[in-house]
KEDRENVO-723482 format. One record per residue: x, y, z of N, C-alpha, C, O in turn; residue number from 1. Coordinates in steps of 0.1 Angstrom, whole numbers, plus 2048, in hexadecimal, padded with zeros to 3 digits. Layout:
[[X,Y,Z],[X,Y,Z],[X,Y,Z],[X,Y,Z],NUM] ...
This chain:
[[7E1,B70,933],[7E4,B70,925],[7F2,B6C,922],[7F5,B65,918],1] [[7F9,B6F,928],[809,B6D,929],[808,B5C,929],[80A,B58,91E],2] [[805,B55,931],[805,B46,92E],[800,B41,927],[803,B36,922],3] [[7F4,B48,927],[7EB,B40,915],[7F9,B3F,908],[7FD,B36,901],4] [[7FE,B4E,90A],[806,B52,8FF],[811,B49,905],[80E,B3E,901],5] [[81A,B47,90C],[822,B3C,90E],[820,B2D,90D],[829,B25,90D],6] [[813,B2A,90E],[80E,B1B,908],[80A,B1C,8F9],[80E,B12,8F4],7] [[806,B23,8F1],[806,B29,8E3],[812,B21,8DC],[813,B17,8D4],8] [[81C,B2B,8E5],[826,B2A,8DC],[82F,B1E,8E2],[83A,B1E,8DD],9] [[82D,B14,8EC],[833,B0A,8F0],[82A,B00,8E4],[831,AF8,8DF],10] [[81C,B00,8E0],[816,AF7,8D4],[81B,AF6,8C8],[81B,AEC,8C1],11] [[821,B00,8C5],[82B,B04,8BA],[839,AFF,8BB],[83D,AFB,8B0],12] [[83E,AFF,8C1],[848,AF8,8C4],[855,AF5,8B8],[860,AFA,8B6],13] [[84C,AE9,8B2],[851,AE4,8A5],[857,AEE,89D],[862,AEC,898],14] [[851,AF8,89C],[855,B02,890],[860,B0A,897],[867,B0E,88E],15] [[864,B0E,8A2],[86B,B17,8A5],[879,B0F,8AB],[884,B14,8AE],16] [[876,AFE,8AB],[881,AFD,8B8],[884,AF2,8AE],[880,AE6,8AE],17] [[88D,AF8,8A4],[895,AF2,89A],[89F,AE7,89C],[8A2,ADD,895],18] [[8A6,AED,8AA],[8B4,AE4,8AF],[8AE,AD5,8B4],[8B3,ACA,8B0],19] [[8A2,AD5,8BE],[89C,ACC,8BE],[896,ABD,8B7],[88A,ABA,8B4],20] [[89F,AB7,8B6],[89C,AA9,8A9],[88F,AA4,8AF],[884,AA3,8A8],21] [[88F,AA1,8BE],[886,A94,8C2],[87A,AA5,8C9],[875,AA3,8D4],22] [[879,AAC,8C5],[867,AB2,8C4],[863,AAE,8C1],[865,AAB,8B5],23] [[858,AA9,8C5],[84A,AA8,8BF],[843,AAC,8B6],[843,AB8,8B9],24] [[83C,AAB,8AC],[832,AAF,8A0],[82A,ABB,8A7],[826,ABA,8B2],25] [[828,AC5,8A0],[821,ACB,8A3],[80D,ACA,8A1],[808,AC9,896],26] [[806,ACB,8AF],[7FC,AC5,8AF],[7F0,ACF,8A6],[7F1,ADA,8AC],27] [[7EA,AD0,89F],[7E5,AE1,894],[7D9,AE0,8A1],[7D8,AEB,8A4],28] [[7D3,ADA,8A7],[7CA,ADA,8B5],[7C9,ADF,8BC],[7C0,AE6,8BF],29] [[7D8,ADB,8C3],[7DC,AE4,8CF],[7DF,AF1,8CB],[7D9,AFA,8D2],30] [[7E4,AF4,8C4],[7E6,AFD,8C0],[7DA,B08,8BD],[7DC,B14,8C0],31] [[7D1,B04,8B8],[7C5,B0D,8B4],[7BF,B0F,8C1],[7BA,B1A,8C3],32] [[7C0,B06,8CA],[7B9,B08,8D9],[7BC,B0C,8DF],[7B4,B11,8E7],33] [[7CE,B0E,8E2],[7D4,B16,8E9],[7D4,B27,8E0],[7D6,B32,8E5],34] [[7D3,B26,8D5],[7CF,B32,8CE],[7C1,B3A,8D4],[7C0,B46,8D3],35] [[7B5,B32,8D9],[7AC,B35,8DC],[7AE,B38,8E9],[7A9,B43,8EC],36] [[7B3,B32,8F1],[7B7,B3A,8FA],[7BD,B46,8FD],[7BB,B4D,907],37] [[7C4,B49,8F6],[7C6,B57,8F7],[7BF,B60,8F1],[7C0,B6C,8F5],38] [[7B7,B5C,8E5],[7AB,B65,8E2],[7A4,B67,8EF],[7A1,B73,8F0],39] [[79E,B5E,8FC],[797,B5F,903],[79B,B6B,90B],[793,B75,90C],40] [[7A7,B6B,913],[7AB,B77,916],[7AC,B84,914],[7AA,B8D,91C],41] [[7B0,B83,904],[7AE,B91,903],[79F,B97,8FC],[79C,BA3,8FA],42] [[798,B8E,8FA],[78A,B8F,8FA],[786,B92,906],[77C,B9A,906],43] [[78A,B8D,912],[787,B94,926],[78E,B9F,926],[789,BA7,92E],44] [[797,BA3,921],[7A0,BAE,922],[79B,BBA,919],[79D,BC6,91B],45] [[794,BB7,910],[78B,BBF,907],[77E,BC4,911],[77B,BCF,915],46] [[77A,BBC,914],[76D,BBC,91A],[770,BC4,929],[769,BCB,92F],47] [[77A,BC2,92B],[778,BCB,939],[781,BD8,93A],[77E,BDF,943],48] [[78B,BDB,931],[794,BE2,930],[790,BEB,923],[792,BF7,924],49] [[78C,BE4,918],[78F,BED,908],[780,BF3,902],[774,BF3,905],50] [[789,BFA,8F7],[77B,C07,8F6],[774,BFC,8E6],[769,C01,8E2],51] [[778,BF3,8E0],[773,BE8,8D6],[77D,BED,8C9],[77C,BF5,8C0],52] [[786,BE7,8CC],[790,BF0,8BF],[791,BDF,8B8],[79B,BD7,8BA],53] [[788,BDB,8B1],[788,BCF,8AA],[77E,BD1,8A0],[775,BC8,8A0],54] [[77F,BD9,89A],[778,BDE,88E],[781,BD6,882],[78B,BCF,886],55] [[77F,BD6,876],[787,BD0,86D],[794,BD6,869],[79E,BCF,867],56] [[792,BE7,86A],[79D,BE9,861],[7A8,BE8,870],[7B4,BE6,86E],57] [[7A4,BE9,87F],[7AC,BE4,889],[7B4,BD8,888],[7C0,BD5,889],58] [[7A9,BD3,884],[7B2,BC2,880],[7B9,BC2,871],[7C2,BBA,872],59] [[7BA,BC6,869],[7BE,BCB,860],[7CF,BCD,860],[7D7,BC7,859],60] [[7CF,BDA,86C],[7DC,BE2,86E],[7E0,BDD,875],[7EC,BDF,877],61] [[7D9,BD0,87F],[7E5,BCA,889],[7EA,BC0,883],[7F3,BBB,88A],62] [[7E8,BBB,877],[7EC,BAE,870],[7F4,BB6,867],[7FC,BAE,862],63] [[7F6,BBF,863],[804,BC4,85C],[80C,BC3,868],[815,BBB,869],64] [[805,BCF,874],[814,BD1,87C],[813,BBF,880],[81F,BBD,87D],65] [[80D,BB1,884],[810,BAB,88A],[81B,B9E,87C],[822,B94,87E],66] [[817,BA8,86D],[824,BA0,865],[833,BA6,86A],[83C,B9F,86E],67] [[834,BB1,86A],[840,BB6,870],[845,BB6,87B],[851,BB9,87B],68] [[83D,BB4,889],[840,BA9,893],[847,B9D,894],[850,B99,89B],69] [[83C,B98,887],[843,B8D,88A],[853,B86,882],[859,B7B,882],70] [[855,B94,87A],[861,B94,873],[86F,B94,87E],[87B,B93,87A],71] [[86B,B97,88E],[877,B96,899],[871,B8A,8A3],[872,B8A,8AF],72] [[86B,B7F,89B],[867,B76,8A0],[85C,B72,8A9],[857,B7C,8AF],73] [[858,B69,8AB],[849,B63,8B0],[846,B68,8C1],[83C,B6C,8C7],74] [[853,B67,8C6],[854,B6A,8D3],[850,B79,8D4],[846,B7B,8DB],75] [[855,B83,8D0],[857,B8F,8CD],[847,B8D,8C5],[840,B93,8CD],76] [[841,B8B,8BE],[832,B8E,8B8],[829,B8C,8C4],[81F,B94,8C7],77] [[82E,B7E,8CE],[826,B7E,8DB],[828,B86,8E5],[81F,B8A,8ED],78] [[832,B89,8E6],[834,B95,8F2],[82E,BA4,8F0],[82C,BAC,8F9],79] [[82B,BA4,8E1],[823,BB0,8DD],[815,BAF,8E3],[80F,BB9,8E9],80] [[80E,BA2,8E0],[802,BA3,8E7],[800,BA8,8F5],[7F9,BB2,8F8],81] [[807,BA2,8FD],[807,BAB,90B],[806,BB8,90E],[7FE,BBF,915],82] [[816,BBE,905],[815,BCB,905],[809,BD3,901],[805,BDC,908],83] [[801,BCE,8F4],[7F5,BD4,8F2],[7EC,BD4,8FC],[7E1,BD9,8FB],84] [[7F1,BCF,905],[7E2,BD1,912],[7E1,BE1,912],[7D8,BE7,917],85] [[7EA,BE4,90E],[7F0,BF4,916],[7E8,BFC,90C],[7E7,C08,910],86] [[7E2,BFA,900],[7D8,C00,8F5],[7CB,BF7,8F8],[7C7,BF1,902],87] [[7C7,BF8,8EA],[7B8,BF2,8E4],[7B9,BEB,8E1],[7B3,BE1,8E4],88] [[7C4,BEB,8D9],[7C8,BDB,8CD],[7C9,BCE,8CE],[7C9,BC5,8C5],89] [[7CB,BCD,8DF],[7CD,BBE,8E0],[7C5,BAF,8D9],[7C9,BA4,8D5],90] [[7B7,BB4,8DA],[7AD,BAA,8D4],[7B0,BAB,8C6],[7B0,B9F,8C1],91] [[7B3,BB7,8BB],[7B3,BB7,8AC],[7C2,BAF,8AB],[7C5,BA8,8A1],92] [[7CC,BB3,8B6],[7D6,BAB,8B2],[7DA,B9B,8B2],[7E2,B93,8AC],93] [[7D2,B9C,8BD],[7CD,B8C,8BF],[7CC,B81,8B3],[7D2,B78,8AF],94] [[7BB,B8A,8AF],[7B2,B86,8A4],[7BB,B84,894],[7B9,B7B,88B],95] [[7C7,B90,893],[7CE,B91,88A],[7D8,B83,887],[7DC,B7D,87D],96] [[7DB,B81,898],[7E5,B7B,896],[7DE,B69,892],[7E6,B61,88D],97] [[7D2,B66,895],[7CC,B5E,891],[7C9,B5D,884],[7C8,B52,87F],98] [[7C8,B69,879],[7C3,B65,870],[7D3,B68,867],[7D3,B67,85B],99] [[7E3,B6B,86F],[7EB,B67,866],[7ED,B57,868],[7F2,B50,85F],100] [[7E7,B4F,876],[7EB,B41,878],[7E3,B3B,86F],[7E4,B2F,86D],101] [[7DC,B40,869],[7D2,B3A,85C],[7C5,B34,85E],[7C1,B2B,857],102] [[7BC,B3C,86C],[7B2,B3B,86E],[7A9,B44,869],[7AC,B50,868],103] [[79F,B40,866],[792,B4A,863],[78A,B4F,870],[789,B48,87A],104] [[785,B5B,86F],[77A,B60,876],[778,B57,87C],[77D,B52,885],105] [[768,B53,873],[763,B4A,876],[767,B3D,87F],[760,B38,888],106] [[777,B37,877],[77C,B2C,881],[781,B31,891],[783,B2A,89B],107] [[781,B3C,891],[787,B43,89F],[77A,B46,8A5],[778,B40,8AF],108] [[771,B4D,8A0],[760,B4A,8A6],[75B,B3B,8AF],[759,B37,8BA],109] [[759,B35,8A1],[756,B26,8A5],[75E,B1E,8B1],[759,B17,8BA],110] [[76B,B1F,8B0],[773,B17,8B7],[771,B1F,8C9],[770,B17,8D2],111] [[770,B2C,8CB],[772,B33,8D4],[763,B30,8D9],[763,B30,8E5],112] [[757,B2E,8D3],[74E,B2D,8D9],[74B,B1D,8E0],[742,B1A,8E8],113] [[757,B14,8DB],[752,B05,8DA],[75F,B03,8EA],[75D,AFC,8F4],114] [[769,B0B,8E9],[771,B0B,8F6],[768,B12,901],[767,B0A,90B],115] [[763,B1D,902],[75A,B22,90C],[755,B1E,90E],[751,B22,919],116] [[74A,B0E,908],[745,B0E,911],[74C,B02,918],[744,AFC,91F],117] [[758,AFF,917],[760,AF4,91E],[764,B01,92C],[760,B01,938],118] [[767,B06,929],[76A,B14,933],[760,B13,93E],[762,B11,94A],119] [[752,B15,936],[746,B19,940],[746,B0B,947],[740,B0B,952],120] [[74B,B04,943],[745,AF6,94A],[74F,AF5,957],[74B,AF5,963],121] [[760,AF5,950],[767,AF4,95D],[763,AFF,96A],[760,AFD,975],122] [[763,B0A,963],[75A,B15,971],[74F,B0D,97A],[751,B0B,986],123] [[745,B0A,971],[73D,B02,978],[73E,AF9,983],[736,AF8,98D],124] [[74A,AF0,97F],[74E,AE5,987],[75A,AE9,992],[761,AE0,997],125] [[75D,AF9,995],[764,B00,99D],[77A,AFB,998],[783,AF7,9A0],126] [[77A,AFD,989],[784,AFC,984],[790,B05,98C],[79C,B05,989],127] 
């Protein structure tokens, strides 16, 4: 999850790395994909570790605490996900932080099921 979350925030790029003239555009693609990626994780990390703390009002409270996170910056909002391995919260904070990047449910649904099965496939082919 730590490298999902360090390719995340290497997609982003543009917005954070101001000093940088000759960056690149930021891609809204990569970005959603590498977003899904770390939903996948902590959706495994749910599934094998957590008791289901992704009820609404879950997601709810982690999107306040993840606005005030992210008030000591992006790096610091990501480094929080990790730490949440250490609770329940990791998947609602996840989910949260998806729907401050301005995804819907639904687009975090759809998109996560359209990468898995890119997932299931490289398995398949002993990725």
């Amino acid at each position: 999850m730590f490298d999902e979350l360090g390719e995340l925030m290497h997609a982003q790029k543009s917005d954070w790395c101001w000093w940088k003239f000759t960056q690149e555009p930021k891609d809204e693609a990569k970005v959603f994909e590498e977003y899904i990626d770390v939903v996948h994780f902590a959706l495994m990390y749910e599934i094998k570790f957590g008791s289901g703390c992704y009820q609404y009002e879950d997601i709810k409270w982690n999107y306040n605490k993840l606005k005030t996170d992210l008030g000591f910056g992006q790096a610091y909002a990501f480094s929080c996900v990790i730490s949440l391995t250490r609770d329940d919260n990791v998947l609602a904070y996840v989910i949260a932080l998806g729907l401050h990047m301005g995804y819907s449910i639904g687009e975090i649904y759809n998109e996560y099921i359209r990468k898995n099965e890119i997932n299931k496939e490289r398995l398949a082919k002993g990725y």
